[in-house]
N, C-alpha and C positions, 0 to 999 in steps of 0.2 A: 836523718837528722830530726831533732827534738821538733814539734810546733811551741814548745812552750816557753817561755821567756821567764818564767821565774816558778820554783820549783823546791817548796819548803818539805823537808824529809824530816818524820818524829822528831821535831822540836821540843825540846824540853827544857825550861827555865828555871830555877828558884833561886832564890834571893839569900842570904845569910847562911852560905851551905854549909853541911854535914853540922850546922848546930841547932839544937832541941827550939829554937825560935825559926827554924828556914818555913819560908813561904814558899811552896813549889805554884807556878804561875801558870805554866802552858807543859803540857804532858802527853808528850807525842802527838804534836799539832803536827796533822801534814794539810798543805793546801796547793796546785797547782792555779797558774794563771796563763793563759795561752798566747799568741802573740796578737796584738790587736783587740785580743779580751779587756773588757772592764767589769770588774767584781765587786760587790760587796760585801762588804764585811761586819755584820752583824752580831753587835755584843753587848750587853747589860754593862756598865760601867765599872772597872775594875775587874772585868772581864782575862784580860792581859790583852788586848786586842793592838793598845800603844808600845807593849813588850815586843810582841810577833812581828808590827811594821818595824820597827828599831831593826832586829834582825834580818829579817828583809832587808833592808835598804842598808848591809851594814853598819850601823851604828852600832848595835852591840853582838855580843856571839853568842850563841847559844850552847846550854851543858851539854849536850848530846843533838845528833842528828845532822843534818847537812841543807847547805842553800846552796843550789845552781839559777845562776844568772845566764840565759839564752845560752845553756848548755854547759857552763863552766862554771866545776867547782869553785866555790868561793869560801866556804870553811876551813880550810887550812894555809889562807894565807895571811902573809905578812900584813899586821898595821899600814905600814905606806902600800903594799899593794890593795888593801882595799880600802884605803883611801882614795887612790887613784882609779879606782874600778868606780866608787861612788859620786865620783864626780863627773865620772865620764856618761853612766849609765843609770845611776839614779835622781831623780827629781824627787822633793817631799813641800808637800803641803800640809798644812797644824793647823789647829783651829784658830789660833789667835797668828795673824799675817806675820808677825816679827819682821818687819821692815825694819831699815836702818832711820834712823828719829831725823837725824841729818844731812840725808839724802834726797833727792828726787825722786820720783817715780821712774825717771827714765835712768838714774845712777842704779837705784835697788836693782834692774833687771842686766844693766852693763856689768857692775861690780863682780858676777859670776863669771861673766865670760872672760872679763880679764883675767882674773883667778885662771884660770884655765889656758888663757895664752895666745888667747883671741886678740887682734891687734883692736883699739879703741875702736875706727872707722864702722870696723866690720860690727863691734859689737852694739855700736849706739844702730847700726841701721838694722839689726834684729830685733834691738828694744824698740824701738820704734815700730816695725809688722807686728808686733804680739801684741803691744799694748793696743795700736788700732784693730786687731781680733777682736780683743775683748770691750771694746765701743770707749778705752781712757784716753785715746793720744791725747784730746785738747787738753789733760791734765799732766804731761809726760813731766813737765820742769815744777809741780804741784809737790810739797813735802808732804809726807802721811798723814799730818795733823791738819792740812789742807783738804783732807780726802774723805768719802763718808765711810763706813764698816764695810759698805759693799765695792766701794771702788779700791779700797787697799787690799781686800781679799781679790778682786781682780788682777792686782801687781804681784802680789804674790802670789796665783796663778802663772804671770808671764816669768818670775825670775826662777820658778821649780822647771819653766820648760826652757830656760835660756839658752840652756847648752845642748840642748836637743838629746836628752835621756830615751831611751829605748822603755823607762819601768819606771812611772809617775804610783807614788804611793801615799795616800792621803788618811789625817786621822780628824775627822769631824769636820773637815772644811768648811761647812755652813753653818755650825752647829753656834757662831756667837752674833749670828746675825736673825733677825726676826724674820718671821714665815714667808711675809711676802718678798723679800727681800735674796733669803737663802734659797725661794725658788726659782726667781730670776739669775743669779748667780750661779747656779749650779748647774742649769742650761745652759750657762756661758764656758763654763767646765767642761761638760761633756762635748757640747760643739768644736771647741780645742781639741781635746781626747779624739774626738773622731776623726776630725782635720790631720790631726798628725799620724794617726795610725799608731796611737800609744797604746801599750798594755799598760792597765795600772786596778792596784789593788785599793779600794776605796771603804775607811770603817766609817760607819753611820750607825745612827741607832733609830733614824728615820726612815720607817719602812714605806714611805711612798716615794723618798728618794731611790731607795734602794730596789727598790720595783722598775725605774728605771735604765736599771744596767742590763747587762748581761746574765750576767747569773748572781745568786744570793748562797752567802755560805756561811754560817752562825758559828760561832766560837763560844764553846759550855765547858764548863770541870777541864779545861787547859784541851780541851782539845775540837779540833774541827769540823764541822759536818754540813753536807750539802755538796 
């Protein structure tokens, strides 16, 4: 059996295909991520770096090549089968939190697990252990405009792990929060990440972040190295 948890095979992307304007983006990108591994993923902006996590975490598919999720093809399936694979087994974190405007702290982190068919009880008393991980409870019933940059990026930390994903994949997660701020924060990331025994694939373009991890893998001309 595989060690690896996620497992991108020549990926190749482009945009506007087969006409004299296609952008080809990522060109036989392959990248493994092991189980329990944390990577980063290092790219010049416009890179495709936000193209390759999409695919990963199924959001979009790619023109050629294949993605194994902790051993299981995942490229040829159905829309609702990998909707239902993404919910079960990916988490994602964006640089800007996208919480719900109208919610609490402590709804934004429930709101997934009901989705998923978790009974309410069970899911406020999850939201509840994550957010005291990450040092928010006293703010659990706080709406995001209550909240400073670093403490919404902390709830949106807890609702990408709500439903307990096996493949946390993050694209700049600190990156709209200021220095001192993004390095406190992202210690509170990885502390989680370690806690739970996640694999996850992490893009930065902050190399003392990224020195952090586990290992370091740079994304150039569509394709992956390291």
């Amino acid at each position: 059996m595989s060690d690896a948890m996620l497992e991108l095979s020549g990926i190749t992307k482009g945009y506007n295909r087969g006409k004299p304007a296609e952008v080809v983006v990522l060109r036989g990108a392959t990248v493994t991520v092991a189980k329990g591994e944390v990577v980063a993923l290092v790219a010049p902006s416009g890179a495709g770096k936000s193209t390759l996590l999409h695919i990963a975490g199924l959001l979009d598919v790619a023109d050629e090549g294949t993605v194994r999720l902790d051993g299981r093809e995942m490229s040829g399936l159905s829309d609702r089968a990998r909707t239902e694979a993404r919910r079960a087994e990916v988490g994602f974190i964006y640089q800007f939190h996208h919480l719900l405007p109208e919610f609490s702290a402590l709804e934004n982190v429930v709101i997934p697990q009901l989705a998923n068919g978790v009974p309410k009880a069970q899911a406020e008393a999850r939201a509840r252990d994550l957010l005291d991980r990450v040092g928010v409870a006293a703010r659990a019933d706080h709406r995001p405009a209550a909240l400073s940059g670093g403490e919404q990026q902390r709830v949106a930390f807890c609702r990408a792990l709500a439903n307990g994903p096996k493949l946390l994949l993050a694209d700049e997660p600190t990156g709209n929060l200021d220095p001192a701020t993004s390095d406190q924060v992202f210690g509170v990331l990885m502390a989680l990440v370690r806690e739970t025994g996640l694999s996850a694939l992490i893009a930065t373009h902050n190399m003392e972040l990224a020195g952090r991890m586990d290992r370091v893998v740079r994304l150039a001309q569509g394709r992956v190295e390291g």
